[in-house]
BAFI-3210 file (N, C-alpha, C; in Angstrom, 3 decimals, decimal comma, padded with zeros to 6 digits):
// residues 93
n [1|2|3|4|5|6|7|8|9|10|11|12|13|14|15|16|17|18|19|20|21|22|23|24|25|26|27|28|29|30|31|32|33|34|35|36|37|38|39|40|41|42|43|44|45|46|47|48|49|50|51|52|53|54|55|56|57|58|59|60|61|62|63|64|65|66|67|68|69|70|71|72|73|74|75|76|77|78|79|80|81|82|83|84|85|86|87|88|89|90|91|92|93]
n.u [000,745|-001,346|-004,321|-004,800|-004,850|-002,806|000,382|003,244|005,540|007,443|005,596|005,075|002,983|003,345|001,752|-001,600|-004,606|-007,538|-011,017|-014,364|-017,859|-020,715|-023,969|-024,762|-021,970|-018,473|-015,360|-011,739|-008,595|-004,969|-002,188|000,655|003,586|006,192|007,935|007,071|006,566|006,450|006,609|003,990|002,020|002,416|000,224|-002,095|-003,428|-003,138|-005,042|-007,024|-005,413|-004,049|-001,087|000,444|002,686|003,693|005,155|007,974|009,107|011,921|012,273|012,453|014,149|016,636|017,102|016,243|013,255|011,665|008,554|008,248|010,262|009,363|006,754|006,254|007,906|006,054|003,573|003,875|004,663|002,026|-000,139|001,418|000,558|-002,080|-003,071|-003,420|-004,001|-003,208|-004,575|-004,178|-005,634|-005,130|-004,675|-007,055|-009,136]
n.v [005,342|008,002|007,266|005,657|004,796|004,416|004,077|004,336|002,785|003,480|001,146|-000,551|-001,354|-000,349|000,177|-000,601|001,055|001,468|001,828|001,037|001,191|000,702|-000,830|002,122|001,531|002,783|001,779|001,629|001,571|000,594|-001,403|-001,429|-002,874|-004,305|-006,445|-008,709|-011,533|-011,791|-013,457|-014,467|-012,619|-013,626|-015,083|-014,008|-011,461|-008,350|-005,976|-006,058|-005,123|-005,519|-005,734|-004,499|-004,134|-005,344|-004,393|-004,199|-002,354|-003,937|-004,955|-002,587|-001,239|-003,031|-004,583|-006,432|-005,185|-004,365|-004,750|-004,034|-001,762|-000,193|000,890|002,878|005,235|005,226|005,879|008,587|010,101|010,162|011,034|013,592|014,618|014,518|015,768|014,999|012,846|009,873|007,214|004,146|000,822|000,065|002,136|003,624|002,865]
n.w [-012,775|-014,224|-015,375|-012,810|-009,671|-006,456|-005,676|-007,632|-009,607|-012,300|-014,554|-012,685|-009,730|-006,655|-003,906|-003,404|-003,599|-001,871|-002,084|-000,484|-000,764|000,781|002,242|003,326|004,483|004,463|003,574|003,644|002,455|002,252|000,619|001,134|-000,360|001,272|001,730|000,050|-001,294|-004,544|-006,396|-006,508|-007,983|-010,332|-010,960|-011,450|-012,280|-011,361|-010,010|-011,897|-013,960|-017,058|-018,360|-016,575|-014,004|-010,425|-007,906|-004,977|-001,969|-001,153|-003,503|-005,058|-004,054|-003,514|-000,961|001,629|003,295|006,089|006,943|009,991|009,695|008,324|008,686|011,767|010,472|008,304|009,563|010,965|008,572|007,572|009,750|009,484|007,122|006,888|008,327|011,250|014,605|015,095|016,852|018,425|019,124|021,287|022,828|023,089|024,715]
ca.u [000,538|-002,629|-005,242|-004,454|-005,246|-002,201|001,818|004,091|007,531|006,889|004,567|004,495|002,529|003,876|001,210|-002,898|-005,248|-009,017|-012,451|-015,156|-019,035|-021,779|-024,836|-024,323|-020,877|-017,783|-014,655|-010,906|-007,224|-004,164|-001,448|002,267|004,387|007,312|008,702|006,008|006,806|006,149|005,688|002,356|001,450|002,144|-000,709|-003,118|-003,942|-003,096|-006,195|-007,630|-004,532|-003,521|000,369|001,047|003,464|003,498|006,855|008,016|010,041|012,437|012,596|013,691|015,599|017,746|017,661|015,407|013,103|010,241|006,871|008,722|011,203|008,447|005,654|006,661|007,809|004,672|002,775|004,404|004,047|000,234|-000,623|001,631|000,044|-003,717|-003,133|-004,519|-003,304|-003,393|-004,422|-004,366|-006,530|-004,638|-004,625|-008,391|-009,777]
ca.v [006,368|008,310|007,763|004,242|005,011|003,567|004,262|003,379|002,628|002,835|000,668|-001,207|-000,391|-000,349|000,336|-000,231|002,216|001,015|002,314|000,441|001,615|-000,313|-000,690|003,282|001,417|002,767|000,968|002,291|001,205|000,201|-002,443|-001,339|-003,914|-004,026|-007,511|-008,913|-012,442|-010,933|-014,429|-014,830|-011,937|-013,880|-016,222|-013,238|-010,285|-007,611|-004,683|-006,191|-004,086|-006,069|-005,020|-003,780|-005,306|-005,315|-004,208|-004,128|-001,824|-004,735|-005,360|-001,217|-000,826|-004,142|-005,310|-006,869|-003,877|-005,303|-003,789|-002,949|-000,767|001,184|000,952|004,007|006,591|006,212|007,045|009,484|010,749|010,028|012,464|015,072|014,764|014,156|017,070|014,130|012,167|008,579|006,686|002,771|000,226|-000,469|003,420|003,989|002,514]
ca.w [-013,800|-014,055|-014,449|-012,015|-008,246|-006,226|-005,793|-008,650|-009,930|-013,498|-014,541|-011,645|-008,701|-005,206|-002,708|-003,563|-002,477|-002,114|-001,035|-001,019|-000,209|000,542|003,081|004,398|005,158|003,864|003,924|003,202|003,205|001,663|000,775|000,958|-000,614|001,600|001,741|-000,864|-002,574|-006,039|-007,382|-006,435|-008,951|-011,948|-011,438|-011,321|-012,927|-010,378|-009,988|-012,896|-014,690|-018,124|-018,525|-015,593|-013,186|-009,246|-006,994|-003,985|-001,688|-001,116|-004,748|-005,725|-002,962|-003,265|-000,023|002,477|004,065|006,575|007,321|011,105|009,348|007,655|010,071|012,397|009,306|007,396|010,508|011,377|007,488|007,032|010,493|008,735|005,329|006,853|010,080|012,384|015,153|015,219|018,237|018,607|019,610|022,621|023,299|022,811|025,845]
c.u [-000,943|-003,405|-005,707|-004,283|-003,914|-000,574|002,358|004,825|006,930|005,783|004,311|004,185|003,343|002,902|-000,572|-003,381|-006,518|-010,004|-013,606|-016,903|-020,019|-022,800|-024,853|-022,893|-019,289|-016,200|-012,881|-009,323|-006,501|-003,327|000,266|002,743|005,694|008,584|007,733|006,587|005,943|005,348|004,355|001,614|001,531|001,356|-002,518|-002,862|-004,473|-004,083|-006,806|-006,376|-003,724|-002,261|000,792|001,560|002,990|005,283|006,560|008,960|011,529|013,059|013,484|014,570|017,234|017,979|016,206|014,470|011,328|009,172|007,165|009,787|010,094|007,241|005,675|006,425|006,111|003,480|002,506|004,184|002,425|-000,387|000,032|000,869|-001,323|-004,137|-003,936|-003,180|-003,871|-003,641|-004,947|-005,012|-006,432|-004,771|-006,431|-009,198|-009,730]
c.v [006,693|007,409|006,652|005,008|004,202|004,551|003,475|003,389|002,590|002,512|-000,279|-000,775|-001,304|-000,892|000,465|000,597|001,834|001,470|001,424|000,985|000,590|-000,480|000,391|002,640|001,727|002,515|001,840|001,397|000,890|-000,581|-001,728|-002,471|-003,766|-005,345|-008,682|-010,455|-012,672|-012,094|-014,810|-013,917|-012,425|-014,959|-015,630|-012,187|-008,451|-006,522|-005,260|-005,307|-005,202|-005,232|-004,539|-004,392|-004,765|-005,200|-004,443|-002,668|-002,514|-004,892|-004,363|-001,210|-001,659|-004,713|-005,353|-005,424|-004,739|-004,198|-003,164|-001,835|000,722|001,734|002,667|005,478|006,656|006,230|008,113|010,460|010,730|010,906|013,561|015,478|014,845|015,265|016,081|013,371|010,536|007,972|004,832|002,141|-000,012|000,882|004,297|004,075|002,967]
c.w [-013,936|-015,313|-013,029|-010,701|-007,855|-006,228|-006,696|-009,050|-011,133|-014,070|-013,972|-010,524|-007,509|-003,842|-003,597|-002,310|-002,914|-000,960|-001,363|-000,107|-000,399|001,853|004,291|004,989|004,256|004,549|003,214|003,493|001,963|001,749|000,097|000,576|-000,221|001,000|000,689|-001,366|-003,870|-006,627|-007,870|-007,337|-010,336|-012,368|-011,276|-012,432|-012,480|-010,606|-011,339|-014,143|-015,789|-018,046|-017,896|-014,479|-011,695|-008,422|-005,456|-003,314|-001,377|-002,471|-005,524|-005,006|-003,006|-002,262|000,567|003,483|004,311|006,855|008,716|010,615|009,059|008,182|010,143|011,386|008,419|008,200|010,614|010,130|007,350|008,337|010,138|007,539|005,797|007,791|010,654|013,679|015,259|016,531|018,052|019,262|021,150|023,300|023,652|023,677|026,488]
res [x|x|x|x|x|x|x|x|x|x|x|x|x|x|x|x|x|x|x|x|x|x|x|x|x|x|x|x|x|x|x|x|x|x|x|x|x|x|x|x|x|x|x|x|x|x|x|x|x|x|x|x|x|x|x|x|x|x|x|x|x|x|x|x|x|x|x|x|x|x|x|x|x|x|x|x|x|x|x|x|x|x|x|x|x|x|x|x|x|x|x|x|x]
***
């Protein structure tokens, strides 16, 4: 929920989204929570966010959904949404 950076069910977030700048170096990325064991969030204080919980896609969905399920599609979405093409480390050389 605005004004909270991030994907969210509610008031729990899904997916962080972080930039970080520092020595002319800037840094970028995110954390999908596919298959997540949630537990580990209740001995923290997720984004610094008082009251605000942490999900998974596993957790809305109801069933088991791995990081190879989702991989591929949100590729495949993030060069539609960005107009880019992706090329891999292994592809680069």
């Amino acid at each position: 929920p605005p004004p909270f950076t991030g994907v969210w069910m509610g008031d729990s977030k899904l997916c962080a989204i972080g930039v970080h700048c520092g020595s002319h170096i800037t840094s970028h990325g995110l954390a999908l929570n596919c298959c997540t064991d949630l537990t580990w969030f209740d001995h923290i204080v997720p984004c610094g966010l008082e009251g605000k919980g942490v999900t998974s896609l596993s957790h809305e969905l109801g069933q088991h959904v791995a990081v190879d399920h989702v991989l591929e599609p949100f590729l495949d979405s993030f060069q539609e949404v960005f107009d880019c093409t992706l090329v891999s480390s292994e592809d680069a050389g």
